[in-house]
N, C-alpha and C positions, 0 to 999 in steps of 0.2 A: 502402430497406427497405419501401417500397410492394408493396400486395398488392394485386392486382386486384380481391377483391371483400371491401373493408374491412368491418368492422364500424360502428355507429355511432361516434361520437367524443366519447366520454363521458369526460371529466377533474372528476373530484369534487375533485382538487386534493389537499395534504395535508391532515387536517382537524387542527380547532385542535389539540386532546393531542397529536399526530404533527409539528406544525407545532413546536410548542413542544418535544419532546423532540429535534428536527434541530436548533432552535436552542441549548439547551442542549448537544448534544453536538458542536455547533459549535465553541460555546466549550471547551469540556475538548479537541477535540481543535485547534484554533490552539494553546492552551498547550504541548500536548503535543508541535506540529510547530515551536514556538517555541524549547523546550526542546531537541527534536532537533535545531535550526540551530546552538543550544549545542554539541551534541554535537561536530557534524562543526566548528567553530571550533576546539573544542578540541582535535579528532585532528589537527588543520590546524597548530598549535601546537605539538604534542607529538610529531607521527608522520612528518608532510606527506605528500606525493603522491609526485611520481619521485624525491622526494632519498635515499629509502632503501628497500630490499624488505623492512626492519619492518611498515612499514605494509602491504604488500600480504599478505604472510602470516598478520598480525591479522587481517585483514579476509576474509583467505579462510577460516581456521578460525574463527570469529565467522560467518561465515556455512553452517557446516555442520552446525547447532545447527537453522537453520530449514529446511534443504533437505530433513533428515532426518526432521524433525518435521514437514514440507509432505509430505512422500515417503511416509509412512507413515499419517498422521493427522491432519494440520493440514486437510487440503481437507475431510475425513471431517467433522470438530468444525464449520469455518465456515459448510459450504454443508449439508449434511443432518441435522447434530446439533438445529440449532434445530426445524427442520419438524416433526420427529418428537419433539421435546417437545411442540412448542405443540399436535400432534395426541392424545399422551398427557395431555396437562395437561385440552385439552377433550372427549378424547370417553369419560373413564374417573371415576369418581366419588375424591375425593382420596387417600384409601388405597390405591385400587390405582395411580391414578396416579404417584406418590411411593415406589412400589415398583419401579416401573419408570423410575422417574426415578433412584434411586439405585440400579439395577442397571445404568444405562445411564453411569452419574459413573462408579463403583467399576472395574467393568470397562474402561473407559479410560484411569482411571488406574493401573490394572495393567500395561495395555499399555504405556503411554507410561515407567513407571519399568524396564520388562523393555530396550526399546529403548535407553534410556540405558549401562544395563550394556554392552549388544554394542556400541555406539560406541566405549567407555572401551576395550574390547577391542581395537575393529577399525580404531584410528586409523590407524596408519602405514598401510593397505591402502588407508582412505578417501583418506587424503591424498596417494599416489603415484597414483592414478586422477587427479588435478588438475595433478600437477607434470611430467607423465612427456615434458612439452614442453620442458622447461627441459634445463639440459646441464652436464657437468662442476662444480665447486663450487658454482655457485649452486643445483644441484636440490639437491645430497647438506644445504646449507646449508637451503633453504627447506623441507624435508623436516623437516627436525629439528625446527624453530623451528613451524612449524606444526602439526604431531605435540603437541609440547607444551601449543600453548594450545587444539588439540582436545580435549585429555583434559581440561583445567582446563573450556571450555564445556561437553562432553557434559550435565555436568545441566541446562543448558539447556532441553532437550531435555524434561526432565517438566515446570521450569517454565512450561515455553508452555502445555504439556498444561493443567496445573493451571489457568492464566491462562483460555484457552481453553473449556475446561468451565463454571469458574466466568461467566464473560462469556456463553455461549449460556443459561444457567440464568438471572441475570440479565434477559437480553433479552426472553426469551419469559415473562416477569412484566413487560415492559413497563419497564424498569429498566435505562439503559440510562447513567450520569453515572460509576460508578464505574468500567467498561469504556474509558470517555473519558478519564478523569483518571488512573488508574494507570500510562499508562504516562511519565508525567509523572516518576514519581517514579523508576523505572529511567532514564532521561534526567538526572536531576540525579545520580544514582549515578556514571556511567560519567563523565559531566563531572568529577565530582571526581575519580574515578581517574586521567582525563588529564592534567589541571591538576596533581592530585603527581606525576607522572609526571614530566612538564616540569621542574616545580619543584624535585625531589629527587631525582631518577636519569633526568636527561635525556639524551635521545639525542646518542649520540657517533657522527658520520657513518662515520669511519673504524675502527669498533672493531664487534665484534659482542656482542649484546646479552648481557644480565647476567642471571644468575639472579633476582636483585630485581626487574631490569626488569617481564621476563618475567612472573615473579609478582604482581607487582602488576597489571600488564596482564589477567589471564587472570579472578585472583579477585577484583579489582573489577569486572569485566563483568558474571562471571557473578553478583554478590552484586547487581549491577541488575534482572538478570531475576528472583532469587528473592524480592525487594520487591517487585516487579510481581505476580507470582502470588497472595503471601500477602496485597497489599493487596485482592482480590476478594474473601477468606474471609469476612471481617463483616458484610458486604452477603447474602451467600449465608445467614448462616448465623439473617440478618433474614425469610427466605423464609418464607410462610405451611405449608408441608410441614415433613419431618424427613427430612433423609439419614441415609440407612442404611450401614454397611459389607456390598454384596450383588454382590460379583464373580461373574457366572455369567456365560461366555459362551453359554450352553445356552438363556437368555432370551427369552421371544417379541420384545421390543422390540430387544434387544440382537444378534438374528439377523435381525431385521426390518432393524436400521442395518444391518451387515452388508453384506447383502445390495446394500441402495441405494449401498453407499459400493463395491461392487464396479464401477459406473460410473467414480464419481470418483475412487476409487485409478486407472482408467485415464487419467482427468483430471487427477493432479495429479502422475504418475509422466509423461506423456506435457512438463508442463510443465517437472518438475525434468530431465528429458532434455535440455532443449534450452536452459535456464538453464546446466546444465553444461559444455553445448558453450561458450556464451560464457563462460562464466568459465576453461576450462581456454584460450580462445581469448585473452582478455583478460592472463590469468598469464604471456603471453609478451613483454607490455611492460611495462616498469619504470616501477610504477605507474598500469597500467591498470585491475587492479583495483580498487583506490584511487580513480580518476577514475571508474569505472563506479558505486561503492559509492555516492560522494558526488552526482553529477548524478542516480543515479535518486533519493536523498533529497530530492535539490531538487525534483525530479519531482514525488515524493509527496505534496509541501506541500499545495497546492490540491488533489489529488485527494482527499486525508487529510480538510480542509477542509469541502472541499465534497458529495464524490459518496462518501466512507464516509459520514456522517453521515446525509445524504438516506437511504442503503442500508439503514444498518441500525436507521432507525426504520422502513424502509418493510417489513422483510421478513417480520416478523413479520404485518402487516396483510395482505401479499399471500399467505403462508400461509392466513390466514384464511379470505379471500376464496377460495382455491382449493378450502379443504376445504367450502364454505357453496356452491360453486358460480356464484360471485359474476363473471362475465367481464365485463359492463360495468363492475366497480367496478374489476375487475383490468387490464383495459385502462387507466383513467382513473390508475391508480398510477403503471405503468410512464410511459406520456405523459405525464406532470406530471413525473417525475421526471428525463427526459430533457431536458425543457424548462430546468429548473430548474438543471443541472448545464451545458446547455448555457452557458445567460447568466453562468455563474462562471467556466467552464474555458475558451471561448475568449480574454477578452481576457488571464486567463492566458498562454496559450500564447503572445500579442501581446506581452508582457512577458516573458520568458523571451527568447525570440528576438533582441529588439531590447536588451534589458540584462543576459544573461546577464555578460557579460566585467567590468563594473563590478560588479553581485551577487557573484561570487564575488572580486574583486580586496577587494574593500570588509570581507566576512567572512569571508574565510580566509588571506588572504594577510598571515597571521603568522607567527611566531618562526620553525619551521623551514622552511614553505612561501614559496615562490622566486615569481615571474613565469612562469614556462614550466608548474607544474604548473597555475596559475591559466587559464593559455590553453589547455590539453588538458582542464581540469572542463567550461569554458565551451564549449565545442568539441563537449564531449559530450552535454552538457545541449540543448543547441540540438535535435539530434539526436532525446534526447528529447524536445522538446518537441512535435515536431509531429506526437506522437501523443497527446497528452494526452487529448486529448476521445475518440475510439475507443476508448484503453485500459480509461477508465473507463465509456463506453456496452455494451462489451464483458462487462465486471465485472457491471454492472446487470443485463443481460439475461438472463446466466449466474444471477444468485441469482433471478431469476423461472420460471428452467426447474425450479430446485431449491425453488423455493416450491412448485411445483406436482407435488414429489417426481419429477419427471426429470433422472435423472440422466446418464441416456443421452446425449441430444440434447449437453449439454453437454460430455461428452468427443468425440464424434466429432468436435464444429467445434472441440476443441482442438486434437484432433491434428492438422485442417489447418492451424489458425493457428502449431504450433509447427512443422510439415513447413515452411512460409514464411520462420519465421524462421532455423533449422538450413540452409537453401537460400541465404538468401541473407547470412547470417553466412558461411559460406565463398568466397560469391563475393567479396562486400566485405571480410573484417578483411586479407586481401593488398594490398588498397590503399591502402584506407580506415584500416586498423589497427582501435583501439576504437572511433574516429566512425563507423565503419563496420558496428559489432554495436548500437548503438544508433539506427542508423538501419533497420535490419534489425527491430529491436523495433517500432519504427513502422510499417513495412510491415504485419507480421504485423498488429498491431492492427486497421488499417483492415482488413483482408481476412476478420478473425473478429468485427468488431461486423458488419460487412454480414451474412456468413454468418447471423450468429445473430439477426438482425434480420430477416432474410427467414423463416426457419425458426419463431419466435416469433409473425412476426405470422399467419403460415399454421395454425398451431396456436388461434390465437385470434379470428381474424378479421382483425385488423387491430393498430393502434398508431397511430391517428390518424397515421400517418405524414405527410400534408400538414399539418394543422398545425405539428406538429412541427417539419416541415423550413421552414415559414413562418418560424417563431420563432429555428428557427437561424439562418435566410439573415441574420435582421434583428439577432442576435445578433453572428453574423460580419462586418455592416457597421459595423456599431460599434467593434469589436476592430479593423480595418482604419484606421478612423480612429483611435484611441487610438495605434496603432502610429505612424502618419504624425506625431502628434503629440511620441510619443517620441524617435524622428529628430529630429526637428525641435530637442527639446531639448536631446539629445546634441551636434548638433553646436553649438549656442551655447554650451555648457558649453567643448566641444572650443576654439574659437573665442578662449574668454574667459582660458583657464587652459593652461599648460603638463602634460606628465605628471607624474602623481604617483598616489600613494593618497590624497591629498583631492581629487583633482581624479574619482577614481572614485567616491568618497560621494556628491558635488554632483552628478555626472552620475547616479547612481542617485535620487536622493532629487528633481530635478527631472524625471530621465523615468516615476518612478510616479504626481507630481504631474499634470503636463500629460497622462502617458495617462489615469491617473484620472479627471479634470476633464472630457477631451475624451469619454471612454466613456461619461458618462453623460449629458454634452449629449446627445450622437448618441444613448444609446438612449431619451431622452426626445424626440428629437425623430422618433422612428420608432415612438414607442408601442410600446415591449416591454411587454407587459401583466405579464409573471413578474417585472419588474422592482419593481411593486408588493405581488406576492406573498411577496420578499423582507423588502423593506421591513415589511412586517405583521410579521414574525416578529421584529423585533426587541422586545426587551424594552420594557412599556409601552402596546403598541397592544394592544388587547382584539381576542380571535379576533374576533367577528363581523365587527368590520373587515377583517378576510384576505380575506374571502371564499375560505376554505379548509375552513370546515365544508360 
């Protein structure tokens, strides 16, 4: 990402309030991604992976709730909604601002409940665009069953809206715990639905599913995401303005979004394109998309963790900084944040790699889930993992193009990133199968943080890029040993204990131990200075200490 004629290398670092709001939404979002390991346990229980095409037809209409709602609006709300508040909020005196804030709510959520209706409509259409690979009774079969719990999800589809809206509004008041914590509470929703599920109309391998099933499957999902939504309303409704009911799409603000979201509609239509290549690519193994749903969860963990939180305390400040003119201080964000995400999400990745197969034997391989789905999660996840740091450097860079209301730049280097992935999904899922579309996810990534890293730092000068890559190299020799140490553990565990599923617990719980242990000898012993920057942020150490103001 080196630019030939860098800028200086200015990292003011997080400052304290930003330091302390990543830490707080740290924690609301581990809860949240703790909750989520609930989740998938309990679909693991209730559903499994290849023992039956229940789960994969759940899982594919369960996920056509966000494709729709990413396809049409979701990219629109996350990456340009905030900017153009926090530019209405500062550069309009409060009444008019607040007029335009609730012209810009109303009319979104107009749209987002108009879009629901045509799904509820247009399910069987949506859902034979997904199956039309499958063949003789299992389509006519997956067709039905999917169809079904498309129409029970489509509300979905407003609730994100609603979720969404309320959380950008939030944000850019610097408010950012409730966004963190809610989705905590659809996670304990959907858990429970599994859990009776299991418990009182469990899955019969050789029999096809029940109307009860079904319904209980579709309307406790969806009664997660409408707790999710409604729990942002009180926080919102705490906001120093007054929302209005003022739907006008005719709006100067509301035409202004528009306009900017004409980029990343081609941004985020260019991504669900080639999401949907893998998923109709995926729907052709039993259980693939099941193994796909669940390893990119695992995925998410640390990114959810680590590199949303840093994001979205950061964005609203680099917004700032864009509209004040600020490029030393906006250079000094980005770098600090890279930095920062780096020293979390590599030895990540070092632990993913080396204990995926124990990590998922250990928490999912219950009631209905087998040994064979647990070594195609594991199989996958790997896959993912060694793009973990890209994915999420890629993420970053993108909400700094849209800090700085370009919308542009960030869909042309999507389209190449998803051109990569559509390229080489085809070449791999013939051999590779699903390990093969998740490796492809990987590729792409590395290919679109470079792009957009080259691109960004040309726009700005620079990105301390040598530091940075300093910090990583010393970051990635650490994770290397952490890893070396993991092996190390595995096989004495291997050694000591026959197979079993305790003998996968010990082997997980001593190779997080010794990587743990050894990750921060080494990066104590290599002086990662972010490592103290961490440490500040926990609860108790007074800012001046971070040295982050």
């Amino acid at each position: 990402m080196a630019h030939a004629d860098e800028g200086p290398d200015v990292d003011e670092g997080l400052p304290a309030n930003l330091g302390r709001s990543a830490a707080v939404m740290a924690v609301g979002t581990t809860l949240s991604r703790i909750t989520g390991l609930g989740r998938l346990v309990a679909m693991a229980i209730a559903l499994g992976v290849t023992e039956s095409r229940l789960a994969d037809s759940y899982n594919v209409a369960n996920t056509m709730p966000n494709v729709i709602y990413e396809l049409i609006l979701g990219g629109l709300l996350t990456s340009v909604f905030i900017p153009v508040l926090v530019e209405e909020l500062r550069k309009k005196r409060d009444d008019d601002a607040w007029e335009s804030v609730s012209a810009l709510v109303t009319t979104s959520l107009v749209t987002v409940v108009a879009i629901t209706v045509l799904v509820v409509i247009g399910a069987p259409w949506i859902i034979r665009l997904f199956t039309f690979r499958l063949s003789g009774e299992v389509r006519a079969e997956q067709q039905e069953l999917a169809t079904f719990f498309l129409r029970i999800f489509a509300p979905q589809i407003a609730f994100y809206g609603i979720a969404s809206i309320a959380g950008g509004l939030l944000n850019a008041h610097d408010r950012f715990a409730v966004p963190m914590f809610a989705p905590i509470l659809n996670n304990v929703v959907v858990i429970a639905t599994l859990l009776a599920f299991a418990a009182f109309v469990p899955l019969r391998l050789d029999e096809p599913a029940s109307l009860a099933q079904k319904l209980l499957l579709g309307v406790g999902t969806t009664a997660g995401v409408a707790i999710l939504a409604l729990a942002h309303w009180p926080a919102v409704r705490r906001l120093p303005g007054k929302l209005r009911w003022r739907p006008d799409f005719r709006h100067p603000s509301v035409r202004k979004l528009a306009r900017l979201s004409l980029w990343t509609l081609g941004y985020v239509v260019a991504n669900q394109l080639s999401f949907s290549v893998g998923l109709v690519l995926a729907y052709d193994v039993e259980g693939g998309v099941t193994a796909m749903f669940i390893a990119f969860a695992f995925f998410n963990l640390p990114y959810g963790i680590a590199a949303v939180s840093i994001m979205t305390a950061l964005v609203p400040r680099m917004s700032s900084q864009a509209v004040e003119g600020d490029e030393d201080g906006f250079r000094g964000s980005v770098g600090s944040a890279m930095r920062l995400m780096g020293l979390l999400l590599l030895p990540a990745t070092a632990g993913y790699l080396v204990l995926s197969r124990p990590l998922v034997t250990t928490l999912l391989e219950h009631g209905v889930m087998e040994a064979e789905s647990s070594e195609l999660v594991a199989e996958v996840l790997n896959m993912f993992a060694i793009g973990l740091v890209p994915f999420s450097f890629y993420l970053l860079l993108l909400r700094a193009f849209y800090a700085r209301q370009d919308a542009k730049t960030p869909t042309l280097v999507n389209v190449v990133l998803n051109t990569v992935y559509a390229v080489f999904s085809f070449i791999l899922f013939p051999v590779f199968r699903v390990q093969g579309l998740a490796f492809a996810h990987s590729l792409c990534y590395f290919s679109g943080a470079l792009l957009a890293g080259i691109l960004l730092s040309r726009r700005i000068g620079g990105l301390g890029t040598r530091r940075t890559l300093a910090a990583l190299s010393r970051a990635a020799i650490a994770s290397f040993v952490a890893a070396v140490a993991m092996v190390v553990a595995l096989q004495g565990v291997n050694a000591l204990m026959d197979p079993s599923g305790e003998r996968a617990l010990v082997q997980l719980v001593a190779g997080v131990l010794a990587g743990g242990v050894a990750f921060l000898v080494a990066a104590k012993a290599l002086r990662i200075e972010e490592l103290d920057t961490l440490r500040n942020l926990l609860p108790g150490r007074s800012p001046a200490s971070s040295g982050l103001g």
